[in-house]
VOPAGU-2260 file (C-alpha; in pm, 1 decimal, decimal comma):
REM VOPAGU-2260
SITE   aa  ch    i         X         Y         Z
SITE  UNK   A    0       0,0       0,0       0,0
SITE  UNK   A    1     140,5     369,9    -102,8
SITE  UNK   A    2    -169,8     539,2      92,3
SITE  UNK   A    3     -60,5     599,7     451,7
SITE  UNK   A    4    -361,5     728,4     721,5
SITE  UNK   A    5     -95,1     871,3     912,3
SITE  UNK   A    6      94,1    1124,2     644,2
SITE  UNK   A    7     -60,1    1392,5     431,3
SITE  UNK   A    8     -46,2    1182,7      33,4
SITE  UNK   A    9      75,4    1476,2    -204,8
SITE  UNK   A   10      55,0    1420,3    -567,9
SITE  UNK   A   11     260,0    1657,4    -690,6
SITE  UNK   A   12     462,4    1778,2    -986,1
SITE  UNK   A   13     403,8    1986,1   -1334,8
SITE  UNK   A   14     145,6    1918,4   -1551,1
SITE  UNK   A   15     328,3    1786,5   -1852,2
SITE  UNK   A   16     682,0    1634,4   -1808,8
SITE  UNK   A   17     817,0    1888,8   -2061,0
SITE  UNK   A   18    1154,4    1801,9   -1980,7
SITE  UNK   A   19    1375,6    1731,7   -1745,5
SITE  UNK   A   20    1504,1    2028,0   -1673,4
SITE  UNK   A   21    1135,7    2139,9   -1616,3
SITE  UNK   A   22    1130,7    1818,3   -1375,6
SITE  UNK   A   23    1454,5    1845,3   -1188,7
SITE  UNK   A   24    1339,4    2165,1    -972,6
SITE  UNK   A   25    1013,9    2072,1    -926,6
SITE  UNK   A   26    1191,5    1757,3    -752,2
SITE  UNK   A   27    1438,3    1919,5    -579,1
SITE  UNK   A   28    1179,8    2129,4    -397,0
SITE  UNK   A   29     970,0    1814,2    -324,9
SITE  UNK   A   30    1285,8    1619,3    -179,6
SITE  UNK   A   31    1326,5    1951,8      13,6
SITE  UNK   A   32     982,6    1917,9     136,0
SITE  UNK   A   33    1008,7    1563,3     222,8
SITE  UNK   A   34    1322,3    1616,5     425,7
SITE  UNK   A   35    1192,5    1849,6     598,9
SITE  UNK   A   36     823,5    1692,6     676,6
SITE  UNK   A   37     816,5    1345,1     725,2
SITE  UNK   A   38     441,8    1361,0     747,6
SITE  UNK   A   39     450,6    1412,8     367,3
SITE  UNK   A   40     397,0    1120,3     138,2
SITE  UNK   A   41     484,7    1258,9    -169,9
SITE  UNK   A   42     433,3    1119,7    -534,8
SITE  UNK   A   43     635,3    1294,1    -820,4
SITE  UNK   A   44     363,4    1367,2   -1101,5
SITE  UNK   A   45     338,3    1449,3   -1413,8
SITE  UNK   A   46     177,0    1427,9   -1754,6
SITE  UNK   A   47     337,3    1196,1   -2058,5
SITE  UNK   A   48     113,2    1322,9   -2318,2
SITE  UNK   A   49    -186,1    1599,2   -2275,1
SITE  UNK   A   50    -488,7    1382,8   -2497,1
SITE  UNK   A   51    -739,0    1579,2   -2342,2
SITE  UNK   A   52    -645,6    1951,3   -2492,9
SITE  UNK   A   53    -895,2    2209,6   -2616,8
SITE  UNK   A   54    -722,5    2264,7   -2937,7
SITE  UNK   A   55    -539,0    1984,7   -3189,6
SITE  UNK   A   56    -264,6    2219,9   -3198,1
SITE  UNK   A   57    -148,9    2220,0   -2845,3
SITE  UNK   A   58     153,8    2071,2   -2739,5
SITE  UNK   A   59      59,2    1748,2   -2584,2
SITE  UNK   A   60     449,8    1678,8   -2421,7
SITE  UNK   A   61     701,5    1415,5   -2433,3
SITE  UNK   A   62     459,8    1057,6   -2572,3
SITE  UNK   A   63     479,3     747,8   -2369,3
SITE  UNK   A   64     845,6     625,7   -2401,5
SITE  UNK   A   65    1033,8     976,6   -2337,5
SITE  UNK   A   66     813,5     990,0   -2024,3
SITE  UNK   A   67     881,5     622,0   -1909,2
SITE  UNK   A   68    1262,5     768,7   -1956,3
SITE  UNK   A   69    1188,7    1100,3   -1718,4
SITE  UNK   A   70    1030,5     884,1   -1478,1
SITE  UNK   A   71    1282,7     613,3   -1410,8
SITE  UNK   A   72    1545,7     898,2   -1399,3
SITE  UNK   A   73    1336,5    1104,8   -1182,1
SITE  UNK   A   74    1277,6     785,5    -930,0
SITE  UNK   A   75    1652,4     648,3    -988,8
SITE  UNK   A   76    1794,2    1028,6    -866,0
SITE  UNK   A   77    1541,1    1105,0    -626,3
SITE  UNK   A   78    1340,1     787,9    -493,4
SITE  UNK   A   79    1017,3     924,7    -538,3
SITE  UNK   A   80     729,1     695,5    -603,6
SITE  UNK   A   81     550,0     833,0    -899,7
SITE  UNK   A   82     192,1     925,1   -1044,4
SITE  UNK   A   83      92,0     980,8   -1386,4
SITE  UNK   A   84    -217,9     965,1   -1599,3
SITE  UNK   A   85    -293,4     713,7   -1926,1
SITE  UNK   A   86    -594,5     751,0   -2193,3
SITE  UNK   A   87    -580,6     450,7   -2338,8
SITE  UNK   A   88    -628,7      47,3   -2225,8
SITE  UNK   A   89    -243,6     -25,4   -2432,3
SITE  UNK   A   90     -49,5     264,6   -2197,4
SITE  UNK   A   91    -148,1      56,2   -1868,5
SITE  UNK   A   92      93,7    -238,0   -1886,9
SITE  UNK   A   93     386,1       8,7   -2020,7
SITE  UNK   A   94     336,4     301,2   -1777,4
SITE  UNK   A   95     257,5      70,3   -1484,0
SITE  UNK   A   96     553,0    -118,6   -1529,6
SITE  UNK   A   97     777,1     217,7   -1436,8
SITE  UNK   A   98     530,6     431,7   -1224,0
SITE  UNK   A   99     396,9     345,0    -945,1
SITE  UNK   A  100      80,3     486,6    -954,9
SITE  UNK   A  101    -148,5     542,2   -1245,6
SITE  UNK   A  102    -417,4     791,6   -1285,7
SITE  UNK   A  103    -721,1     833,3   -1476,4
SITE  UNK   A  104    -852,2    1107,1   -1615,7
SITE  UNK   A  105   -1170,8    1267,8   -1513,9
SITE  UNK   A  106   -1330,2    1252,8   -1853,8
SITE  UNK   A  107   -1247,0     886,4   -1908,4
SITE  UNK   A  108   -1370,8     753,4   -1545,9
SITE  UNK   A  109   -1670,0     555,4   -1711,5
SITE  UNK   A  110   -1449,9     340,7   -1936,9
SITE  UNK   A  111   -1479,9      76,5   -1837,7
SITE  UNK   A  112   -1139,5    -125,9   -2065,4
SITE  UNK   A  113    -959,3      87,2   -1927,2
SITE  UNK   A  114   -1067,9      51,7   -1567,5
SITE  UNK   A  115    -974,3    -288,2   -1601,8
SITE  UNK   A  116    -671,2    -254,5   -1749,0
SITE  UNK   A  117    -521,2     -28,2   -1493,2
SITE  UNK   A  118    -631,9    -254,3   -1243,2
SITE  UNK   A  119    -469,2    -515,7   -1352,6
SITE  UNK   A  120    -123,2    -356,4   -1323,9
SITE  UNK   A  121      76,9    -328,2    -992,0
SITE  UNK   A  122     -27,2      -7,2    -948,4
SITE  UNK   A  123    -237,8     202,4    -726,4
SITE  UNK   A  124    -549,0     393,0    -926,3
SITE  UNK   A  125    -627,0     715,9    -911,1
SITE  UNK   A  126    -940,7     767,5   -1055,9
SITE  UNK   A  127   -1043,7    1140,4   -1075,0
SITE  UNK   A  128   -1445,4    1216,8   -1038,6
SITE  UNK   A  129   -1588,9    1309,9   -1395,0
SITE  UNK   A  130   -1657,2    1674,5   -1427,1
SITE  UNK   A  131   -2019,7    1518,3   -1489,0
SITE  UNK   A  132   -2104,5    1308,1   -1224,3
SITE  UNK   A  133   -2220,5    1342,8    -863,5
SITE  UNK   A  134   -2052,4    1216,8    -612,0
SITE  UNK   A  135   -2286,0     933,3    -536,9
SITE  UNK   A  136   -2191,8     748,2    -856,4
SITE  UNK   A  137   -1831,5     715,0    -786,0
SITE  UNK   A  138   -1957,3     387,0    -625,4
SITE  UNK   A  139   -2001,0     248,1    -970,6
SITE  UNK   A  140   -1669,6     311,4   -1062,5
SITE  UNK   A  141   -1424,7     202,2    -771,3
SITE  UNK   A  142   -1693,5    -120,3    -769,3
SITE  UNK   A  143   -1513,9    -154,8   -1140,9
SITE  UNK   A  144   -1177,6    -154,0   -1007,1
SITE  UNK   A  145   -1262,6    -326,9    -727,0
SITE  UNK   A  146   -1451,0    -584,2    -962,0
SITE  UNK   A  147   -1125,9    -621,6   -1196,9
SITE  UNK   A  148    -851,5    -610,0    -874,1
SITE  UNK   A  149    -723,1    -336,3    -842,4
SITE  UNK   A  150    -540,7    -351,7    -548,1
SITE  UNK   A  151    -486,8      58,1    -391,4
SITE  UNK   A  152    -808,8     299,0    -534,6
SITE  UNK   A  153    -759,7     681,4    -468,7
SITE  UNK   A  154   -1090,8     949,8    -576,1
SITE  UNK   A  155   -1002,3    1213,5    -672,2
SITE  UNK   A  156   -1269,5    1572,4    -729,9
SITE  UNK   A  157   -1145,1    1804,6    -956,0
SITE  UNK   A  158   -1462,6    1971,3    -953,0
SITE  UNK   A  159   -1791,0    1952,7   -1106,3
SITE  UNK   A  160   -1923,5    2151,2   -1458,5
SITE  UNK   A  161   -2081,2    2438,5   -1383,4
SITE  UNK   A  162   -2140,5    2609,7   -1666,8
SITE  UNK   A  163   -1999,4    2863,2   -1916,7
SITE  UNK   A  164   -1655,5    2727,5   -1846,7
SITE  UNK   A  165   -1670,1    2718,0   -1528,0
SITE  UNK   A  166   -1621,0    2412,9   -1258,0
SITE  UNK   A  167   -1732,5    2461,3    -863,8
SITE  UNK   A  168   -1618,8    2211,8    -594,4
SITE  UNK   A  169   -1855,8    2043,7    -330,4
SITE  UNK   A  170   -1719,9    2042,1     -23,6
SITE  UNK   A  171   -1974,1    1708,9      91,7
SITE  UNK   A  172   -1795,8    1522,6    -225,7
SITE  UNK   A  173   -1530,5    1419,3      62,1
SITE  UNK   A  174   -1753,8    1288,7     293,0
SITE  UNK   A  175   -1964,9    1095,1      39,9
SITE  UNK   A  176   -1717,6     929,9    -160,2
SITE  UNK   A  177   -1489,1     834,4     158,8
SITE  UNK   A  178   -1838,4     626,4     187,9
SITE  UNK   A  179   -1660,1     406,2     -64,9
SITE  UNK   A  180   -1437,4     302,5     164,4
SITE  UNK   A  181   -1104,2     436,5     -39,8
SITE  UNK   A  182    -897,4     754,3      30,3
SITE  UNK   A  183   -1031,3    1111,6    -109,1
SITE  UNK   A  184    -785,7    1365,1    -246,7
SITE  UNK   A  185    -856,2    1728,3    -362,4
SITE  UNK   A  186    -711,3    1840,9    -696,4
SITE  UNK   A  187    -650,7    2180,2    -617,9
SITE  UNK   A  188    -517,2    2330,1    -971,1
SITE  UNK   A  189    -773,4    2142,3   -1220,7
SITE  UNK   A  190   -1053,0    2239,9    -957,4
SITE  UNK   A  191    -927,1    2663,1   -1049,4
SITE  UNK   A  192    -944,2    2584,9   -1409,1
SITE  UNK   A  193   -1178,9    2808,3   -1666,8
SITE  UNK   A  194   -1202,0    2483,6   -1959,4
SITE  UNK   A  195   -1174,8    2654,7   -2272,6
SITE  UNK   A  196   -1163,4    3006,4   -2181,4
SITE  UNK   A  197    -823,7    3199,7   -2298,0
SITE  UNK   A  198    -889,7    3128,4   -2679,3
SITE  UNK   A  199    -879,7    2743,6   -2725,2
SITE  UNK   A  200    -663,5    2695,6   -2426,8
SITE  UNK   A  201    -790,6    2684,8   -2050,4
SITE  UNK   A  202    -770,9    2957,5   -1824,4
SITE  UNK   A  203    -779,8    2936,2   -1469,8
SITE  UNK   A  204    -764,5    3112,1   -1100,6
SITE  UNK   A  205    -464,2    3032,6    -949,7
SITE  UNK   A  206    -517,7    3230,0    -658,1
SITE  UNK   A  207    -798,5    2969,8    -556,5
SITE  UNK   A  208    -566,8    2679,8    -529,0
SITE  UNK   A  209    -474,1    2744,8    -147,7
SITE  UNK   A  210    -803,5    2831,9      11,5
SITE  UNK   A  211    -938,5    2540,2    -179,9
SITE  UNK   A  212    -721,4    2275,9     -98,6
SITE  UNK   A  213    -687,8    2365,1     243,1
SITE  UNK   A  214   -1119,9    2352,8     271,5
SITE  UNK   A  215   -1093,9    2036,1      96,2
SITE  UNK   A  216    -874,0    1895,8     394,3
SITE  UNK   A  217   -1098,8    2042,7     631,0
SITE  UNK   A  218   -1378,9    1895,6     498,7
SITE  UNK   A  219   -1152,5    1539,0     528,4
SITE  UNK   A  220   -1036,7    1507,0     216,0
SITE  UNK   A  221    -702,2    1253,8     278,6
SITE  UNK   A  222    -475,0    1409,6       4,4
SITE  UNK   A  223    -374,0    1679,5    -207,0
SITE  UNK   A  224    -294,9    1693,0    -575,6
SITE  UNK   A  225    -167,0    2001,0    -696,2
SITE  UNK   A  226      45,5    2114,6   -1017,8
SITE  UNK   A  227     368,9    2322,7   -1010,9
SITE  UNK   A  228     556,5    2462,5   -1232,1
SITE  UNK   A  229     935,4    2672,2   -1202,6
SITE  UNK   A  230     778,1    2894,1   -1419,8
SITE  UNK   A  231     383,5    2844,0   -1542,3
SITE  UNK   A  232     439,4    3150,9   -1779,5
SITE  UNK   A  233     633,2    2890,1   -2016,1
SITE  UNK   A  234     468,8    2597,8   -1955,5
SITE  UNK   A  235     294,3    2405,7   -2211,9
SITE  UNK   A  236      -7,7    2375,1   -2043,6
SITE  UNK   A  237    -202,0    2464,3   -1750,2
SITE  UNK   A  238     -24,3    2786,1   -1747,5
SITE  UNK   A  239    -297,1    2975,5   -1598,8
SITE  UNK   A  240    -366,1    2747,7   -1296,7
SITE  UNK   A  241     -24,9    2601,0   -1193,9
SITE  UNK   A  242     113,4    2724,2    -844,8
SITE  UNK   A  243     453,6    2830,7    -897,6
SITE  UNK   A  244     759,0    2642,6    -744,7
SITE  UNK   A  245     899,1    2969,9    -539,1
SITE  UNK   A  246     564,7    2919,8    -358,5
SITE  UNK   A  247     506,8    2575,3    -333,2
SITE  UNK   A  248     654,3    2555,1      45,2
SITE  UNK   A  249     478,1    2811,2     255,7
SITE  UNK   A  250     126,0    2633,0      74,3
SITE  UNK   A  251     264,6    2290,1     148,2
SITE  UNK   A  252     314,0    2408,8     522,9
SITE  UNK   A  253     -57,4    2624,8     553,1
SITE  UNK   A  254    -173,6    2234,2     407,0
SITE  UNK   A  255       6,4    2063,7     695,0
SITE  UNK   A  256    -140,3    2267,6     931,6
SITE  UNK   A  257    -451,8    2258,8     837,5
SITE  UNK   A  258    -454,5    1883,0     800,7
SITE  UNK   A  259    -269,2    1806,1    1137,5
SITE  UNK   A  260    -563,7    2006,7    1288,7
SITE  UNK   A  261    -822,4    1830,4    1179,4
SITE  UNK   A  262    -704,7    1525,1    1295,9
């Protein structure tokens, strides 16, 4: 089991790999982190291809095998365990055999081949709540991957559609989908996102990412998954809602604080 009741679980990490010397800072801050907080269990995240963008001309990153190669290094020099996101049933057994977690993506929670081929790697799941769905029916889908084996489930809420590009998060979602009887995480930077609203790219608040996350945790949410970037000005996506890396440690601390707290 990754998942640990008695540390804060931090998915962290930019949103696409880029590179690695996008990847190197964002992990020498995390080992920083780490070092310093014990009570963090951190996972190094990041994206190995961006299927999901609003336009067929965005950069979608580095495709499956030069992320596979920024992972392993990225574990190998740091000894992070690592998260990252697949969109199709063939990525599982390739992704899952170098990361240690693997994530799915809010829009593809239904599917069900692919619920059942992440499951049946080695892997923890992620499984983010669909932009579309309540928190209620989040039963049907960790019964999937509890159906097919998985053997670790995470939920994730990255908010819920609102409307004219808009998403809002429910604060109960914690509560209800903790019902399931797997671990509930917060993801603070897709919840701030505007889909679609900076001219065929997504905008996004920023400035909501700390008051959110650290609700979330009140509310009992078990972990918190949050983008950074050394510089989200340049980055090929999710420029508008990545936290930068200069202030990545006075949020992670205002998290900790929060979460010790509550418990």
């Amino acid at each position: 089991m990754i998942y640990d009741p008695e540390k804060l679980l931090l998915l962290a990490g930019p949103c696409s790999l880029e590179s690695l010397d996008t990847c190197r800072p964002v992990a020498d801050a995390l080992a920083a982190l780490q070092q310093k907080h014990p009570e963090l269990n951190i996972l190094f995240k990041g994206s190995f291809d961006k299927a999901n963008r609003t336009s067929i001309r965005s950069n979608r990153g580095t495709g499956l095998e030069g992320g596979m190669e920024i992972f392993q290094t990225i574990k190998a020099e740091y000894g992070f365990k690592t998260v990252t996101d697949i969109h199709t049933p063939d990525q599982c057994a390739t992704a899952g055999a170098v990361v240690d977690a693997l994530q799915i993506p809010a829009f593809l929670c239904r599917q069900t081949d692919l619920l059942v081929a992440a499951a049946a790697t080695d892997c923890a799941i992620n499984v983010k709540k669909g932009q579309f769905l309540s928190p209620y029916e989040m039963k049907f889908v960790t019964n999937k991957l509890e159906e097919a084996g998985a053997k670790e489930i995470w939920q994730t809420d990255r908010g819920t559609t609102f409307g004219y590009q808009n998403l809002v998060v429910d604060m109960r979602s914690f509560s209800i989908m903790a019902g399931n009887g797997h671990p509930t995480i917060i993801d603070a930077t897709h919840s701030v996102q505007l889909p679609g609203a900076a001219g065929g790219i997504s905008g996004g608040q920023r400035e909501f990412v700390p008051p959110l996350a650290r609700a979330a945790l009140a509310a009992g949410a078990n972990g918190v998954f949050l983008e950074t970037h050394p510089d989200p000005s340049k980055a090929i996506s999710d420029a508008a809602s990545q936290v930068p890396l200069s202030e990545l440690p006075e949020l992670i601390e205002s998290l900790l604080r929060v979460w010790k707290a509550v418990r």
